[in-house]
C-alpha positions, 0 to 999 in steps of 0.5 A: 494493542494492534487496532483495526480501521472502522469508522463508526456511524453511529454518533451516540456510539463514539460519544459513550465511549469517549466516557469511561468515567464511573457513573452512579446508576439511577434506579430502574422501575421495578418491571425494567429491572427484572426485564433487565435481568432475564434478558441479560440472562438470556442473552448470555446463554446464547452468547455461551453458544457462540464460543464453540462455533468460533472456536471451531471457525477458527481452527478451520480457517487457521487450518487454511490460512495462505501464510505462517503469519496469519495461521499464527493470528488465528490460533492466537485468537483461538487461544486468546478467546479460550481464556477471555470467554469470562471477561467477555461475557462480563463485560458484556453484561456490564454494557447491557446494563448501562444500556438501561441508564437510557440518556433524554433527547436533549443529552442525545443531541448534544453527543451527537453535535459533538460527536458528528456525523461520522467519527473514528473510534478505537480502530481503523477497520471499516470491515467492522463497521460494515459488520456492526451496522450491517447486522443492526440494520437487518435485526430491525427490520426483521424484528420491526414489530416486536420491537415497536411493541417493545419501545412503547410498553417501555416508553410507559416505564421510563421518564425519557422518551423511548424510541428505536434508537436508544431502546436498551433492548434494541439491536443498536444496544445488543450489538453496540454491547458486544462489541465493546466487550470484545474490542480490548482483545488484541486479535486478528482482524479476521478473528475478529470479523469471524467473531462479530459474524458468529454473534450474528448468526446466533444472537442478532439472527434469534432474536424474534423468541427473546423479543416476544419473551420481553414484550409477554413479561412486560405484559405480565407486569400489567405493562399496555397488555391489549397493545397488539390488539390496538395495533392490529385495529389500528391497522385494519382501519388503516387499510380501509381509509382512501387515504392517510390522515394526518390525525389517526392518533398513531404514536410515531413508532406505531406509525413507522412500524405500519409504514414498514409493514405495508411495504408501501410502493414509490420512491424509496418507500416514501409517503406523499403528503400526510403526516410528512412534510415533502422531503428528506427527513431525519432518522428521529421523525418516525418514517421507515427508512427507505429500503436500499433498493429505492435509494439506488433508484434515485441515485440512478436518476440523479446519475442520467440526469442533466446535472451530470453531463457537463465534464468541465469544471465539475464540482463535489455533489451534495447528494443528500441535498440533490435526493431532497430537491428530487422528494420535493419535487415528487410531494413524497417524504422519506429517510436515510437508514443510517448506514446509508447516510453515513455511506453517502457522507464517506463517498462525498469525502472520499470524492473531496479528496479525490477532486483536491489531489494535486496528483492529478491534472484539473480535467482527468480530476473532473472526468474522475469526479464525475464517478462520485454516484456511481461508486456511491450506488455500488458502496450502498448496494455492497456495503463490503465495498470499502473494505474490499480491495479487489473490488473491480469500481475500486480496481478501475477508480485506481487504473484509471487515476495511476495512468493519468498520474503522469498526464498533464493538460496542453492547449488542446488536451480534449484531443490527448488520447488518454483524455479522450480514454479516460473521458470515454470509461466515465461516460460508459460508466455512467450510461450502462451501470445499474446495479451490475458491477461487471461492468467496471471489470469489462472496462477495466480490461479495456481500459488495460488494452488501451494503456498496454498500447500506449506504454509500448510506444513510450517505452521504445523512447525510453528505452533510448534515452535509458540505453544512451545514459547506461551507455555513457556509464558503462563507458565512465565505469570502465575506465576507472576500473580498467585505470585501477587494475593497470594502476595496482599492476605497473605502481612502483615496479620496474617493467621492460619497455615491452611489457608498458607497450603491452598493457597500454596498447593492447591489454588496456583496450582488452579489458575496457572492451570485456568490462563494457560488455559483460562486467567485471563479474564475469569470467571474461573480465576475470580472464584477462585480468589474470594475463594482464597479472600473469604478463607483469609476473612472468618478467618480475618472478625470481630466477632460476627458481621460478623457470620452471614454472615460467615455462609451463605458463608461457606458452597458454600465455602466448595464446591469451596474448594473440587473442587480445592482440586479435580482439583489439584489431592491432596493426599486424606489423605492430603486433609481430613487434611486440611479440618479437621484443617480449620473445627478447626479454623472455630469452634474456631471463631465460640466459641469465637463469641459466648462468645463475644455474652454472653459477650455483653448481660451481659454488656448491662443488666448492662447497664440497670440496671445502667440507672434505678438507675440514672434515677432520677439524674439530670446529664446527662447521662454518654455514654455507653461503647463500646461492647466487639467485637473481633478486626479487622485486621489492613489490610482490606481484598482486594476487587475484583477489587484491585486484578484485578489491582494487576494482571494487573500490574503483571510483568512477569519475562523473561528469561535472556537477552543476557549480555552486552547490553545497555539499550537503550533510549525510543526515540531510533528509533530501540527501537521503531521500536520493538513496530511496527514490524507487523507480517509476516514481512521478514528479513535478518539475519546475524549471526557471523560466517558470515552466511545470513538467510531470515527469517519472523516474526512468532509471538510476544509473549507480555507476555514475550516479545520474537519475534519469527523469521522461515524460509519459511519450518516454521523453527524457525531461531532465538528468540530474547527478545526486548533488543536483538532485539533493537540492532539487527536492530541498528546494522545491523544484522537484516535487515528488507526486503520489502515485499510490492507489488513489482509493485507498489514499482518499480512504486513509485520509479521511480516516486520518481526518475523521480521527483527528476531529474527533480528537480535538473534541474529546 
């Protein structure tokens, strides 16, 4: 089954699905179990609804879907959800059920210590956290006071203690319920996410009747019937008193629905004093978390404040310590909506590996770092920000650590252009941000600007040191294939002193000259290559069978040969020799094809004068001698194709490869590694006298197997052949950096890590 990423926050979520062992259900008070069952039926009916909306969603977006394999994921779903809607349905009711078996306080807190914070579960999805947590958190406050109601007339029912977190009809166990009925499916993740929206709109989004519907059967079965009416006396007394009185009586739900209610004003919807000590407190004590829009407000005073200023030797922020060192100092208290909590545990984690990456220079680690609040405001007000990978903080966190992956700090780096770039981007960041994230795409168009300038003068550098060694390649390749066609052409043939003077002195110059300039792919190369071949035969060709031909191919031939003769720059009077002396071997084959001729006439006049007198034998008739012909040569003249092979296959001597090293097995993982090395690809160099260089990969040159290795001026740092690189990478002096999206590395390890946590402690 193909899994999403999500990273789940809540804990008693992970640890109830880490148990799929069968357990016996205790028996529910009466009223509870015929709760229970209306409710379960309710919500089934309006799950029903929900199908049909979904279908018509995903035919729609499959309608519109950019690629075949999406569209195909799509219709997958649609299908995979026609057949499933009992299943799910049946599972669904099953978990609702389960959510009745409500744990004690104690078994709460040991799921969630073993649990922790933060645990990976199932799937890999972050878009479906923020989906889940999103819609719980917006149920509860839209259904705030039903849903007190709710928990205290259960609280009279049940042996445990009932409160917002493991109420069994609580958003958290609604929507905790459908997703695991929906989580064996195998779908698109947009399918998916489509699913949970959809459930969103027609269950999470209705609740308010079915909540009034549980609290009046409630009140039917005798269960506190005057509730309402206390409250709502609870409250006008309340709001008559000067101030809150630590001793109302109010039982905490009743306490964290007045708080919520009043919408009171101040930080983060604290309360100064009171019922609260000062300070952070936890989800369980009771107090409304505070909205988001107040925690943003202390974020933003953390980020202007003075702990913030100091680039040098910045460390992680503990923002969970820092926001209650600020509610103490304000005598106010306050929580953390989960899903808050949990974002802040995820930045500070994605920050830790930030700050560890060895990728990155220790001073551009800590100017990044310094972004920690700021991208933490933008998560918790975006709560689609970890899965949003155009997000322009995102897009402007990875611009800015890929340029300075190459960077490396020297005695007085605080003057390096880019360090003073990149210094310049975080403090803008954390002067202008507030709630407006157009500020990081106005600084990342910026911040392009700046490396587009730069990039344009390292380039001209290192577009010399590339030109230099593709020069010299060429040069190398060149030969080895010019040596291969003069090799397949002259091997084991008996050639006129002319025709050896020809190739050597001038068709060897012509071929290296087009091959250099526009390869052997080209018309040219295969141009000359056919005169070099046409030269060789026009002196090998049997005669006199092969003068006719010869002498319509002569005179193109001629002319090929003068515009060799004239491309190469030969000596005038030497190239009037030449000619002169392959005029001489032409003459000469052109005679003796012409005694071959008078030869053959006079034996075939023989020929008939020998049949006439035999005519009248009664034997049979003698076969007639072969006709004088000059020999062939016994090595036939190679074809064009040959000689394209032959040049294919040319190997290409190198330079010298440093001495002593071993060669190394084709299945040697570094040897491979060579093979796959793409281009622009950063590394660390360690050379002998214990120098450290970062350094990327500028070019391969295939021909004669050199990598070439600049710096971020484009300055050539090193040249390896493959041999050398091999055992470069095997023994550790070449080290490849990670140049990927740094956002999304942090994100995938701390997935990875949460994972294997949790792992270990199932």
């Amino acid at each position: 089954m193909n899994e999403s990423n999500k990273v789940v926050s809540l804990a008693e979520r992970s640890s109830a699905q880490l148990d799929f062992s069968p357990r016996k259900r205790k028996p529910l008070p009466s009223a509870v179990a015929v709760l229970r069952d209306k409710a379960r039926n309710l919500l089934l009916e309006q799950t029903k609804r929900l199908f049909a909306k979904v279908d018509d969603s995903l035919f729609s977006m499959a309608e519109r879907a950019h690629g075949q394999e999406e569209q195909d994921g799509l219709f997958q779903a649609l299908r995979l959800l026609r057949v499933e809607r009992r299943n799910i349905a049946e599972r669904f009711a099953e978990k609702l059920d389960e959510a009745f078996q409500v744990k004690s306080p104690d078994q709460e807190r040991d799921h969630n210590v073993a649990s922790g914070d933060l645990s990976l579960v199932h799937n890999d999805d972050l878009e479906q956290l923020v989906a889940a947590d999103t819609m719980v958190a917006n149920a509860k406050r839209t259904y705030a006071e039903p849903l007190t109601e709710l928990s205290l007339r259960l609280d009279t029912l049940y042996s445990v203690k009932i409160y917002e977190k493991n109420n069994p009809l609580g958003p958290d166990a609604i929507c905790d319920a459908f997703v695991e009925a929906v989580r064996p499916l195998d779908i698109h993740i947009r399918a998916r996410l489509t699913l949970l929206k959809k459930f969103e709109q027609v269950v999470m989004l209705q609740l308010q009747e079915f909540y009034e519907f549980c609290n009046q059967l409630l009140v039917e079965h005798g269960i506190l019937p005057s509730l309402r009416e206390q409250r709502r006396v609870a409250r006008q007394q309340s709001g008559r008193s000067t101030g809150p009185s630590p001793t109302t009586g109010a039982t905490p739900g009743a306490g964290q629905n007045q708080a919520a209610g009043q919408g009171q004003t101040g930080a983060a919807g604290a309360v100064a004093g009171g019922s609260f000590a000062p300070g952070l407190l936890p989800a369980t004590a009771g107090l409304a978390p505070m909205p988001s829009g107040d925690l943003l407000t202390h974020l933003g005073a953390l980020q202007s404040g003075s702990q913030y200023q100091s680039a040098a030797g910045i460390q992680l922020l503990n923002v969970s310590e820092l926001l209650q060192q600020r509610l103490v100092q304000a005598n106010q208290a306050a929580s953390l909506a989960k899903v808050d909590s949990d974002i802040i545990k995820l930045v500070e984690m994605l920050f830790s590996f930030i700050l560890e990456d060895r990728s990155l220079a220790a001073p551009l680690k800590s100017q990044l770092g310094r972004l920690q609040l700021p991208l933490l405001k933008v998560a918790i007000a975006d709560k689609s920000f970890f899965s949003k990978g155009g997000h322009p903080a995102r897009k402007l966190l990875n611009e800015l650590a890929q340029t300075a992956t190459g960077w490396q700090a020297g005695d007085n780096y605080e003057s390096d252009p880019l360090y003073r770039e990149i210094s310049r981007v975080v403090d803008r960041v954390l002067s202008e941000f507030d709630r407006d994230v157009n500020i990081f795409s106005q600084l990342l168009e910026s911040f392009r600007e700046f490396t587009l300038r730069e990039r344009k003068r390292a380039e001209m550098l290192e577009r010399r040191v590339v030109d230099e060694a593709d020069g010299r390649a060429k040069t190398h390749a060149a030969r080895a294939r010019v040596a291969a066609v003069m090799d397949a052409l002259i091997a084991e043939r008996d050639l006129p002193q002319v025709v050896h003077d020809w190739l050597h002195k001038v068709w060897n110059n012509v071929l290296f000259l087009t091959c250099v300039k526009d390869g052997t792919e080209s018309e040219p190369w295969r141009r000359d290559v056919r005169t070099a071949r046409d030269l060789v035969w026009s002196v090998q060709a049997p005669m006199p069978d092969s003068r006719q031909q010869l002498l319509g191919l002569l005179p193109a031939l001629q002319e090929r040969l003068r515009e060799g003769v004239e491309a190469v720059s030969l000596n005038p009077f030497e190239a009037r020799s030449l000619f002169a002396e392959l005029k001489e071997v032409y003459r000469e084959r052109f005679a003796l094809a012409q005694q071959l001729i008078a030869e053959r006439e006079r034996l075939a006049k023989e020929q008939v004068e020998r049949d006439m007198r035999e005519a009248a034998a009664a034997g049979p008739a003698e076969e007639m001698d072969s006709l004088p012909q000059e020999a062939a040569d016994d090595v036939a003249v190679p074809q064009m194709e040959e000689l394209e092979q032959v040049v294919a296959q040319a190997e290409v001597v190198t330079e010298p490869e440093q001495e002593g090293l071993a060669p190394l097995p084709e299945n040697d993982p570094h040897w491979q590694m060579t093979f796959r090395l793409a281009q622009g690809s950063w590394f660390e160099l360690k050379r002998a006298e214990g120098e450290q260089f970062r350094c990327r990969l500028a070019a391969v040159i295939r021909d004669i197997e050199r990598f070439i290795f600049v710096n971020r001026n484009g300055a050539k740092v090193e040249e390896f052949a493959r041999l050398e690189l091999a055992h470069a990478l095997r023994s550790g002096r070449l080290m490849p950096l990670n140049d990927g999206m740094l956002f999304e590395r942090a994100l995938q390890s701390v997935i990875g890590n949460v994972r294997q946590t949790r792992n270990e402690q199932r």
